[in-house]
N, C-alpha and C positions, 0 to 999 in steps of 0.2 A: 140486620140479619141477612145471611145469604139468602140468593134463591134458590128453589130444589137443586135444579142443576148446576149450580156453581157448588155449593154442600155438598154434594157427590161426588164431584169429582176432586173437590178436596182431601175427603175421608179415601176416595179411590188411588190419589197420587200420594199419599202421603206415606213414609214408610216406618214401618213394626208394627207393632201391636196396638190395636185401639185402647187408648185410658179414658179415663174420668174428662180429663180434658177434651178431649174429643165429642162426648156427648152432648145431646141439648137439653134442657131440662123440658120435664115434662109439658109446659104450655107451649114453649117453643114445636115442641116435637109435634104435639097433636095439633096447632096451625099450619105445619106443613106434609101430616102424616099421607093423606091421599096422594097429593102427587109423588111423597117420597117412596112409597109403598108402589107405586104404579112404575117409577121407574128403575127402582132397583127388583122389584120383579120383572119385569121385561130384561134385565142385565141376569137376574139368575136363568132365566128360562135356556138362555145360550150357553150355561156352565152345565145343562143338564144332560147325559148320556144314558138312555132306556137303555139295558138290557138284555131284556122281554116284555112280556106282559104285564110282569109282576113286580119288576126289579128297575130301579136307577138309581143313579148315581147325582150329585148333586156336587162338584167342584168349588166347595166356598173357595171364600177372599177375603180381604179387609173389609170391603162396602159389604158384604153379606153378615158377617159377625157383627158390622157396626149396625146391622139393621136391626140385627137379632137381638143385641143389647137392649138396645130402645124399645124394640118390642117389650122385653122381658121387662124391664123399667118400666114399661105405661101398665104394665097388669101388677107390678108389686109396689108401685107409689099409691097410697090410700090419694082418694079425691079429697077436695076440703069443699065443705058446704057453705 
């Protein structure tokens, strides 16, 4: 398995749309969730443009969708006991 940041920057240079192929499966994922989580929030923080107060904007990408994925994948894969 890659490391976080080789993983990243793979899903980052890679071009179209993230598939199936692209993701990791859930155990994969959540051995590398914290740091993946810490580094592509640090990369979203810089796509972000306040506003105001109340209002921003949030410039996704590939590495952002592809995080969103896996997110969304870790809360609707049941756990096995």
């Amino acid at each position: 398995m890659l490391s976080p940041t080789k993983l990243i920057e793979k899903i980052y240079t890679a071009a179209g749309r993230v598939t199936a192929e692209d993701l990791l499966s859930r155990s994969d994922y959540q051995e590398l969730r914290q740091d993946l989580l810490r580094l592509v929030l640090q990369h979203k923080r810089k796509r972000r443009v306040r506003l105001d107060d109340n209002l921003s904007i949030v410039f996704e990408n590939r590495l952002t969708a592809w995080l969103q994925a896996q997110e969304e994948l870790r809360w609707l894969s049941p756990t096995r006991a």
